[in-house]
C-alpha positions as CSV (number, residue, x, y, z in Angstrom):
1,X,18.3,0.9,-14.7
2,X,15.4,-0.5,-14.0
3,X,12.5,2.4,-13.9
4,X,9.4,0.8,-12.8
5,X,6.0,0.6,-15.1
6,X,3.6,3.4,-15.1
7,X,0.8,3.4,-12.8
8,X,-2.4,5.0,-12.9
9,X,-5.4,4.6,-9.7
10,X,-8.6,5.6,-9.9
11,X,-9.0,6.9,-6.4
12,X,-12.1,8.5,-4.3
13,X,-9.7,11.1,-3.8
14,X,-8.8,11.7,-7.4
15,X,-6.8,9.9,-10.4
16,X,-3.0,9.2,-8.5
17,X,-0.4,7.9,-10.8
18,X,3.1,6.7,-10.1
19,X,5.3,3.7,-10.7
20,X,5.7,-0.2,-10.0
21,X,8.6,-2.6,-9.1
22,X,5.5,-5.5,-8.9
23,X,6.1,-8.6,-7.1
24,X,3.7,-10.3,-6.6
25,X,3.5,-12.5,-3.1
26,X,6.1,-10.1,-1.5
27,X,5.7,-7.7,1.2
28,X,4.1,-4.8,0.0
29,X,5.6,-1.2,0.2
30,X,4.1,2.4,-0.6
31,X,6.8,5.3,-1.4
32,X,6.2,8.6,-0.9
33,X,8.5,11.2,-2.1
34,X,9.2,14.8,-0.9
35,X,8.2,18.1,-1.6
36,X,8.4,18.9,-5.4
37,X,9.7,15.5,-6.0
38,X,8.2,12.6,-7.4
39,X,7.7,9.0,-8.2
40,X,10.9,9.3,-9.9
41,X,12.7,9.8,-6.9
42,X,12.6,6.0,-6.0
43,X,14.2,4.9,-9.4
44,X,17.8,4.2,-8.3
45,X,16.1,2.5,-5.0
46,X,13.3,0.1,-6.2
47,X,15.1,-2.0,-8.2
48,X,17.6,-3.1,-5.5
49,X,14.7,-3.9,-3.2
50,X,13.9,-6.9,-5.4
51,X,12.0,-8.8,-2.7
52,X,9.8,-6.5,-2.2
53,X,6.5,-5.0,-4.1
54,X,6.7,-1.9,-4.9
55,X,4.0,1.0,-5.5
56,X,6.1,5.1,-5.3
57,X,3.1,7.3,-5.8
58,X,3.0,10.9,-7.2
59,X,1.2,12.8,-4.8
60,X,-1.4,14.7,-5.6
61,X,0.3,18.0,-7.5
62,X,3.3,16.1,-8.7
63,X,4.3,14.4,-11.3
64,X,1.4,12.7,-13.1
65,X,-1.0,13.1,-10.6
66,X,-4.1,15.0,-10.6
67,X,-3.8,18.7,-8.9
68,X,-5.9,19.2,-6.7
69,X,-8.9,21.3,-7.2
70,X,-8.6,25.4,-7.4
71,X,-10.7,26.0,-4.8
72,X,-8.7,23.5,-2.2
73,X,-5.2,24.3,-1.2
74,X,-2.0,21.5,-0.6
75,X,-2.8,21.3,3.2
76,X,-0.3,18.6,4.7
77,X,-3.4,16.8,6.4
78,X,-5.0,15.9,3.3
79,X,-2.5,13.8,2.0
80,X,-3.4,11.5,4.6
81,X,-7.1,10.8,2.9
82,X,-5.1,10.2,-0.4
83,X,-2.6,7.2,0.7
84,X,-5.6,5.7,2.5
85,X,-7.9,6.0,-0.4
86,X,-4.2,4.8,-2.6
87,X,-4.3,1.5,-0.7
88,X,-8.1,0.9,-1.2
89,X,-7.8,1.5,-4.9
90,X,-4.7,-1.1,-4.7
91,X,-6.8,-3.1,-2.7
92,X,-3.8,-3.5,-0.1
93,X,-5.9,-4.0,3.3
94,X,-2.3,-2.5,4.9
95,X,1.4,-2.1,3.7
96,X,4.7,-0.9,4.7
97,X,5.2,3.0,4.1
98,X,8.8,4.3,2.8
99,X,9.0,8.2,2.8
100,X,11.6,10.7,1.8
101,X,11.5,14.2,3.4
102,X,7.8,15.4,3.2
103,X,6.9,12.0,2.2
104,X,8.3,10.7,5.8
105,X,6.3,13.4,7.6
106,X,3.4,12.2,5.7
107,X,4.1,8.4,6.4
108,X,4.9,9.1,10.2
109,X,1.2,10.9,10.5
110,X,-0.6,8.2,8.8
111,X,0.9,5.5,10.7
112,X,0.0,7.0,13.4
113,X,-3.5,8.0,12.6
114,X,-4.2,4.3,10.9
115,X,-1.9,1.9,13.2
116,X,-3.8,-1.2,11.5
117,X,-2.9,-0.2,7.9
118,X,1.0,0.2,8.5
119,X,3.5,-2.6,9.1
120,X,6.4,-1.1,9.5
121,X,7.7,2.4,8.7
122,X,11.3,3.4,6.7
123,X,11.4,7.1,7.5
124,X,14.3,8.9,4.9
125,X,15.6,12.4,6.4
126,X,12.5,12.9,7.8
127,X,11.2,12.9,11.4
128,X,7.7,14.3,11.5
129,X,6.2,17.5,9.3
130,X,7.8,21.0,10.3
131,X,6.3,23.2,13.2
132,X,5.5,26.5,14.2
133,X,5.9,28.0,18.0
134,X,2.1,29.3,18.9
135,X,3.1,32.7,18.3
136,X,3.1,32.8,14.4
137,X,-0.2,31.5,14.0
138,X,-1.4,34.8,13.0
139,X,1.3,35.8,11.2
140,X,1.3,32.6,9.0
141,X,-2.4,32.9,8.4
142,X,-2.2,36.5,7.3
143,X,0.5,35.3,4.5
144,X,-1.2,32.4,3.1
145,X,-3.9,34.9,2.8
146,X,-2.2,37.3,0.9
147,X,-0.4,34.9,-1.4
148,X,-3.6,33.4,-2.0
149,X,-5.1,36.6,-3.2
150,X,-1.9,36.8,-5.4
151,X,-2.7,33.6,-7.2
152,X,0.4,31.9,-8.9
153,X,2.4,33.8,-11.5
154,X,3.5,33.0,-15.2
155,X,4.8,29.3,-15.5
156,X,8.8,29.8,-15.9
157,X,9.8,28.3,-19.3
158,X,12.9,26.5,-20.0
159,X,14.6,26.0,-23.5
160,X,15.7,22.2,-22.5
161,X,15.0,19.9,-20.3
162,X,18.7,20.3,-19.0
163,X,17.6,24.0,-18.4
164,X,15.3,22.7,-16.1
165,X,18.1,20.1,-14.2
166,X,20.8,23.3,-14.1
167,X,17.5,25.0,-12.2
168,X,16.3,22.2,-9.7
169,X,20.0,21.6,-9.0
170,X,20.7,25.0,-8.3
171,X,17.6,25.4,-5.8
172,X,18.3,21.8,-4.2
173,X,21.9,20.5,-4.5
174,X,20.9,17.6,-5.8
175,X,23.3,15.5,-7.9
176,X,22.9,15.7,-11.7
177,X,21.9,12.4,-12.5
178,X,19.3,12.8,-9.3
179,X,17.7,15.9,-10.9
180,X,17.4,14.5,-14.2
181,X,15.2,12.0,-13.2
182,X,13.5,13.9,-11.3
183,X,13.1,16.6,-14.1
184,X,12.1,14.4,-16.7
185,X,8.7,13.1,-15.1
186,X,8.2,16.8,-13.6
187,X,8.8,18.1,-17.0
188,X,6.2,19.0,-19.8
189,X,6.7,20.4,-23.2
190,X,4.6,23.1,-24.5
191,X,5.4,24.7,-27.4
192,X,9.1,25.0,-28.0
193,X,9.3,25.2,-24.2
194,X,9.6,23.2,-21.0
195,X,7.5,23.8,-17.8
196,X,6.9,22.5,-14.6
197,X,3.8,19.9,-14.6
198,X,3.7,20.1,-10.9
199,X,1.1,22.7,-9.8
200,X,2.1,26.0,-9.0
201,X,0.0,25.8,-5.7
202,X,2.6,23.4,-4.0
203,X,4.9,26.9,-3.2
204,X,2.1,28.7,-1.8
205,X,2.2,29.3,2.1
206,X,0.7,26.9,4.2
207,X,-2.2,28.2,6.1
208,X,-1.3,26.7,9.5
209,X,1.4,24.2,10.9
210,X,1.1,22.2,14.1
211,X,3.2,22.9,17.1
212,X,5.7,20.8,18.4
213,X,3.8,19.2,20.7
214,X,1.1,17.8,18.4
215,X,4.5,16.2,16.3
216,X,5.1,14.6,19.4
217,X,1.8,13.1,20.9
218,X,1.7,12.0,16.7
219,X,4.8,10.1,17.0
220,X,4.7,8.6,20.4
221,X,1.3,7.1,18.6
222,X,3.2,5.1,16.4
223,X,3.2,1.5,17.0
224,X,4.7,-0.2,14.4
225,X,8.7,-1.0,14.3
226,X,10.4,1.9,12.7
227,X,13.2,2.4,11.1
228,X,15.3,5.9,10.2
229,X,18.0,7.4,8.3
230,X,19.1,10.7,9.1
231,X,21.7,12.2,6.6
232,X,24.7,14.1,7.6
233,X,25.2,16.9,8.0
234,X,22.0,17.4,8.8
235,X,19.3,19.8,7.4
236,X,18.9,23.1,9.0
237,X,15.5,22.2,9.0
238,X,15.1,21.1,12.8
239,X,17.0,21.4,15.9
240,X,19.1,18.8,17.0
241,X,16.9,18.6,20.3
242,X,13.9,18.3,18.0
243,X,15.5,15.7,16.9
244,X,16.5,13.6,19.4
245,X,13.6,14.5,21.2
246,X,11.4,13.2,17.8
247,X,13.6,9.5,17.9
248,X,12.9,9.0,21.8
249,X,8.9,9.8,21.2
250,X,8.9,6.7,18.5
251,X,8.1,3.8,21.1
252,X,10.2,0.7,18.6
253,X,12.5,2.7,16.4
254,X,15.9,1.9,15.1
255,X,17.7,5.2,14.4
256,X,20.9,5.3,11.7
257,X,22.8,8.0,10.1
258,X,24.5,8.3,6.9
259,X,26.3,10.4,5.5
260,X,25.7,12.4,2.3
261,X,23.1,14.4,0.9
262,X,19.1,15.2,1.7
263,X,18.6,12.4,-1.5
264,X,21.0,9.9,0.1
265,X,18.0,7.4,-1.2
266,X,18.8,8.4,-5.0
267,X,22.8,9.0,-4.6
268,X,24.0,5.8,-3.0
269,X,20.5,3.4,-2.6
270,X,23.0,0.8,-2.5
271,X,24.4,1.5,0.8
272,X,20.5,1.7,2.8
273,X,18.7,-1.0,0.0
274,X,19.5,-4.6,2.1
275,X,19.2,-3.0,5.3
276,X,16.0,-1.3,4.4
277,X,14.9,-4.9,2.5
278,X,15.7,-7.0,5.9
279,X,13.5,-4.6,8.0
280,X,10.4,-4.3,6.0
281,X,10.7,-8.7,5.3
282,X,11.5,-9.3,9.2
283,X,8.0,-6.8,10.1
284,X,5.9,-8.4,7.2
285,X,3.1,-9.2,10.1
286,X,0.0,-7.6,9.9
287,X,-1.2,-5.2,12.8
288,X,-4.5,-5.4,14.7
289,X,-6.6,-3.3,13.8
290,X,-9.1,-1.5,15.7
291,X,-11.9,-0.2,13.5
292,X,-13.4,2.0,16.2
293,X,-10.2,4.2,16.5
294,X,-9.2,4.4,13.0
């Protein structure tokens, strides 16, 4: 299997690393994975996309990227600021933008905040970032807080790296050749022991979530041609009138199930890699952009 060349950008957001399927004079794509995940998480995909060039970040936290400072906290509006300062340091003017769970959310938001930067969206299991109802404000505040004041505990330490797959599988239900890539580029030695390299800060509570309504008007913002996968059975993660209600607020989107797991992407990339190919190579037109909204 073909896993990609390390990467390393020198960002004005902080050193972002990740991995390469280069090719040069093809359509260019940014990955992002999801939550906990990494680069890695794009291995079984990237090669089969083999007319396309390929960038699958680490995002700041993960992987081999930088954390982000102590006295900051992983707010899900940041990571905006990163993939546009990622594209500048790759000098990519725009791209298209494939994202897996969190990594969708992220690429959804940014398309929609910087229409002129994105050609054309893949959006894996992922529909928008997660909500809160008005109500819990408070009560979400008032736990980040706390856990905050808590700081992060002891790193867990594993006696093997297969330790640490038997772990991740166990949280996620992700297949075993699935967490062992994922594992080995989340994984760092110390001593006789294995820890997480990803920062500890990444499972703190987030300080505030957008409502429903702010997905939506995010969404219906989105102007480039779109295409999603939604896996089934489907997450408990959102409704299934959040759902549908998220598909009919993207204005040119092409909506397709499949069935399988959350990482569909690393299980079977086969059966979503030429479909996914065709629709980034038949949107590989740039966007207008429009300096003074973006």
């Amino acid at each position: 299997m073909d896993e990609g060349n390390d990467i390393r950008l020198e960002t004005r957001q902080g050193r972002l690393a990740g991995l390469g399927w280069r090719r040069e004079g093809a359509p260019r794509v940014l990955a992002l994975h999801g939550w906990l995940d990494n680069a890695a998480s794009f291995v079984p995909l990237a090669p089969l996309l083999e007319h396309l060039d390929l960038v699958a970040l680490d995002l700041p936290g993960h992987g081999h990227s930088e954390h982000r400072h102590t006295s900051t906290r992983y707010h899900f509006i940041d990571y905006l600021f990163n993939i546009d300062a990622a594209l500048d340091a790759l000098g990519w003017a725009d791209c298209h933008l494939i994202g897996h769970s969190m990594g969708a959310s992220i690429a959804a938001t940014y398309a929609a905040g910087a229409p002129g930067r994105v050609r054309s969206l893949v959006l894996l299991d992922g529909l928008g970032p997660l909500t809160d109802s008005p109500d819990s404000t408070a009560d979400r505040l008032r736990r980040s807080l706390q856990k905050n004041r808590q700081g992060s505990s002891e790193p867990r330490r594993f006696e093997s790296l297969g330790d640490m797959v038997a772990a991740r599988r166990k949280a996620s239900g992700l297949a075993e050749a699935a967490a062992r890539l994922i594992c080995q580029r989340s994984a760092r030695q110390q001593g006789q022991h294995f820890v997480w390299r990803s920062d500890p800060a990444l499972n703190w509570v987030s300080a505030l979530r957008m409502t429903e309504e702010q997905v939506l008007d995010l969404l219906q913002h989105i102007v480039c041609p779109t295409l999603t996968y939604q896996a089934t059975p489907e997450t408990n993660w959102f409704s299934r009138a959040q759902v549908e209600a998220r598909k009919s607020a993207i204005a040119h989107g092409e909506h397709l199930a499949i069935e399988g797991h959350h990482h569909f992407h690393m299980d079977a990339p086969a059966a979503i890699a030429e479909t996914v190919q065709s629709f980034i190579s038949r949107n590989d037109r740039p966007r207008k952009r429009n300096t003074r909204h973006e």
